[in-house]
C-alpha positions as CSV (number, residue, x, y, z in Angstrom):
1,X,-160.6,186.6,-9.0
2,X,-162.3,183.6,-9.7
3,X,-160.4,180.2,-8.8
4,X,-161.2,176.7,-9.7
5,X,-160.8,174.0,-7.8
6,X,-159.9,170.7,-9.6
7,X,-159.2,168.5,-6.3
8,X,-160.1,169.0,-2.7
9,X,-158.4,171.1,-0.6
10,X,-158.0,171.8,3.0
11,X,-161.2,174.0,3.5
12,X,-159.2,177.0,5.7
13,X,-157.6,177.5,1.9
14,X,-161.5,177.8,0.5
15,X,-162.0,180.1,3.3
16,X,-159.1,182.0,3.2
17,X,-159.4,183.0,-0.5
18,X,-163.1,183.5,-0.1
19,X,-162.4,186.7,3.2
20,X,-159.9,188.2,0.5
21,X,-162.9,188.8,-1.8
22,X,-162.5,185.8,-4.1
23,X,-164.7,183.8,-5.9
24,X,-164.3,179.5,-5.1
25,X,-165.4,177.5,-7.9
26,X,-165.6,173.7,-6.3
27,X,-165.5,171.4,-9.5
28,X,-163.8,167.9,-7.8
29,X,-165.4,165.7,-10.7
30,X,-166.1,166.9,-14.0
31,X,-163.9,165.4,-16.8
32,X,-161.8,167.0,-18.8
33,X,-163.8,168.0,-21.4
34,X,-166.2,169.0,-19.3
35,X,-163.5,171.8,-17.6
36,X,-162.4,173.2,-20.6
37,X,-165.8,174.3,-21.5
38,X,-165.8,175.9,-18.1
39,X,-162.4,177.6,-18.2
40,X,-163.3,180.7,-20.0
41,X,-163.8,183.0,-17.4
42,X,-161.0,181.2,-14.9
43,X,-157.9,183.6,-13.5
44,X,-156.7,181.0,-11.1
45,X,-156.1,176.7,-11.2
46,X,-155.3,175.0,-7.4
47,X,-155.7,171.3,-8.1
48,X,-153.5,168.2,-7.5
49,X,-153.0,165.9,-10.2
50,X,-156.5,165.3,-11.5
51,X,-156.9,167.0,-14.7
52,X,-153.5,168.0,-17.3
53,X,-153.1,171.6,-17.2
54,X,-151.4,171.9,-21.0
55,X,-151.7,174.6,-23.8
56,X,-155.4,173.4,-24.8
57,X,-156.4,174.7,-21.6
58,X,-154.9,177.6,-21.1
59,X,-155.5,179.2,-24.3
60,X,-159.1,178.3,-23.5
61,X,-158.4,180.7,-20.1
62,X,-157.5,184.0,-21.2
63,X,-157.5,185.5,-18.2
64,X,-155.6,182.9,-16.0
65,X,-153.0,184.1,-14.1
66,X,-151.7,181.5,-12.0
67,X,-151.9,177.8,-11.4
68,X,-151.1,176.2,-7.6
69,X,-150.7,172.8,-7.6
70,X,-151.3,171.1,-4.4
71,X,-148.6,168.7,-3.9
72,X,-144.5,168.8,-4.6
73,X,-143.8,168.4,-8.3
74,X,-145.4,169.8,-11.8
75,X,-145.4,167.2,-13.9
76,X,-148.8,167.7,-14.7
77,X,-148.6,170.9,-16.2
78,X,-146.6,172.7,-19.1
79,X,-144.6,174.7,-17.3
80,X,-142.4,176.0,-20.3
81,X,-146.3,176.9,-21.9
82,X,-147.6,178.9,-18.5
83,X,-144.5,180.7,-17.9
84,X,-144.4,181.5,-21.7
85,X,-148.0,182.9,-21.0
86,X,-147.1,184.8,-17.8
87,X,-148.3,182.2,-15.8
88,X,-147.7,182.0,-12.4
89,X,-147.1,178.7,-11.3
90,X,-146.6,177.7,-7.1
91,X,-146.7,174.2,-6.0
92,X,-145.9,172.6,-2.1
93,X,-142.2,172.0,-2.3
94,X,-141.1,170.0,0.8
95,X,-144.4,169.7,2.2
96,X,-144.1,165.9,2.1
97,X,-140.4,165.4,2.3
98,X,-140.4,164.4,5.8
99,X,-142.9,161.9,5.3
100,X,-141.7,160.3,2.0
101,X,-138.3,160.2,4.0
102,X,-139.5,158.2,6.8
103,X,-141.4,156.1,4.7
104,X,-138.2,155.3,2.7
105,X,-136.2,154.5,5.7
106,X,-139.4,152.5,6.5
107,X,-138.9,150.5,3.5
108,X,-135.4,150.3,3.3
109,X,-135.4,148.7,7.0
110,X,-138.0,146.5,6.0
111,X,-136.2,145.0,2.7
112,X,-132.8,144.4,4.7
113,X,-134.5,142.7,7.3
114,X,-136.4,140.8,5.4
115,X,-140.0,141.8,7.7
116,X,-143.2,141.3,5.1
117,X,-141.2,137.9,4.6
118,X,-141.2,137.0,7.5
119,X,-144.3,138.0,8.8
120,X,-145.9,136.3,6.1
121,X,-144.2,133.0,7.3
122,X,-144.6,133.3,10.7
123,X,-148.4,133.4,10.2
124,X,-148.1,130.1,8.4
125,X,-145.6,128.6,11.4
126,X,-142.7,128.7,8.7
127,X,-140.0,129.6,11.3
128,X,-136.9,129.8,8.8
129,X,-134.4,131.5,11.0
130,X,-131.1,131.8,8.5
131,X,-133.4,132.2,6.0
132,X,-134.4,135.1,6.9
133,X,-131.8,136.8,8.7
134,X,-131.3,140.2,7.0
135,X,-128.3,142.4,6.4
136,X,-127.2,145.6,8.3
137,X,-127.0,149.1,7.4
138,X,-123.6,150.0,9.1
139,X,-120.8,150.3,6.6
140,X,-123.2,150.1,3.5
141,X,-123.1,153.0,0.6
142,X,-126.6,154.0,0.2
143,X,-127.6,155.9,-3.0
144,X,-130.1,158.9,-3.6
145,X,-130.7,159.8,-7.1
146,X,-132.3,163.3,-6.9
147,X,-130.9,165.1,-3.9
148,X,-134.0,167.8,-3.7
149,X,-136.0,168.5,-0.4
150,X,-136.9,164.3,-0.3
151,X,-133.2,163.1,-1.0
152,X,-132.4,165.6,1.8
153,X,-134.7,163.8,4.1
154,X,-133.8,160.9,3.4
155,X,-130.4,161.2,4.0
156,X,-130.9,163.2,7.4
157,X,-133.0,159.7,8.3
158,X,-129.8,157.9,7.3
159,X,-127.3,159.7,9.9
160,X,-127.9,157.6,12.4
161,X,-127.2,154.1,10.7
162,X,-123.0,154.3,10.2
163,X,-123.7,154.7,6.8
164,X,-122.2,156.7,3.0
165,X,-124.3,158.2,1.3
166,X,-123.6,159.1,-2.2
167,X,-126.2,161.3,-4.6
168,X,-126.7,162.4,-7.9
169,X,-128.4,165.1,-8.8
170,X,-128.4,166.7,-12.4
171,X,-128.2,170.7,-10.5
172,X,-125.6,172.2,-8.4
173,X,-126.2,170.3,-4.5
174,X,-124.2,170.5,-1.6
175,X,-124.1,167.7,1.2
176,X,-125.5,168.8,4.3
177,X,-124.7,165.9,6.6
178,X,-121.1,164.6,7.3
179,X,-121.9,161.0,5.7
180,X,-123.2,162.5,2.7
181,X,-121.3,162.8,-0.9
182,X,-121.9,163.9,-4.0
183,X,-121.0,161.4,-6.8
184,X,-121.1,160.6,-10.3
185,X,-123.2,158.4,-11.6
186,X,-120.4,156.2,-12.2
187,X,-119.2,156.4,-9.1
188,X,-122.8,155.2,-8.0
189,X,-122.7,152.7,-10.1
190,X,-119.1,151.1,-8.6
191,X,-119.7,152.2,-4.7
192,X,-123.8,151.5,-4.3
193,X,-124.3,148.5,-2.2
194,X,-128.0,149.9,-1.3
């Protein structure tokens, strides 16, 4: 099977496919024009979000049978198009949640408590106590809108702040955690402090 690479990958992936007998085909650069004149003989796509994988391209691939996208969502690709074609399509769901989670929390702390503010200040010798003084968690409603694999670990971050957490999400989700609560979006709208 030959496989093209649109981004760079972690190279026990190159590896991997190469001991099963296929054939790697590293293309990190070329623009788009370039790659569909390339695509022809293609039967697999692993990329990121480099290049748009839409119905020009896969007609121009005959032979592909599945695209991997490196990262959590599709939104580069047609995905009504490739499964219409028989298309396989896999991408890393989760594989960042954890991180995009703590880095929310991250920024959420820092926004209440007003840090890069004061930071800033205290590097010019602007003390401005009062001014500066930021807002606790405990007893706010905190709102996720998309409760997938990252709303999930965002609100397992949130546990331990005395908080509600309220979510939307447009399919069928279930709470997990004891301060968690599916709403409507009206109900976000009236409840939401955060």
């Amino acid at each position: 099977m030959n496989i093209l690479h649109l981004d760079s990958n972690h190279p026990k992936l190159i590896a991997s496919l190469e001991e099963q007998g296929h054939t790697n085909i590293i293309d990190y650069n070329s623009p788009y024009e370039e790659v569909l004149k390339k695509i022809g003989d293609i039967n697999g796509i692993i990329l990121r979000s480099r290049i748009p994988i839409e119905k020009v391209l896969m007609d121009k691939a005959p032979g592909l049978n599945f695209i991997a996208r490196v990262g959590v969502g599709m939104e580069n690709i047609d995905i009504d198009y490739a499964m219409a074609k028989g298309i396989k399509l896999f991408s890393a769901k989760g594989g960042n949640s954890n991180a995009v989670g703590e880095h929310t929390l991250g920024m959420l702390l820092s926004l209440t408590k007003k840090i890069v503010k004061s930071h800033t200040e205290i590097h010019q010798n602007i003390w401005k106590r009062e001014e500066n003084r930021g807002v606790e968690l405990s007893g706010k409603t905190v709102v996720i809108i998309g409760y997938g694999n990252t709303g999930q670990a965002f609100a397992k971050k949130l546990q331990g702040f005395d908080v509600q957490v309220l979510f939307y999400d447009i399919l069928e989700k279930q709470p997990q955690y004891s301060n968690v609560k599916k709403a409507s979006l009206t109900e976000i709208q009236e409840q939401a402090d955060i």
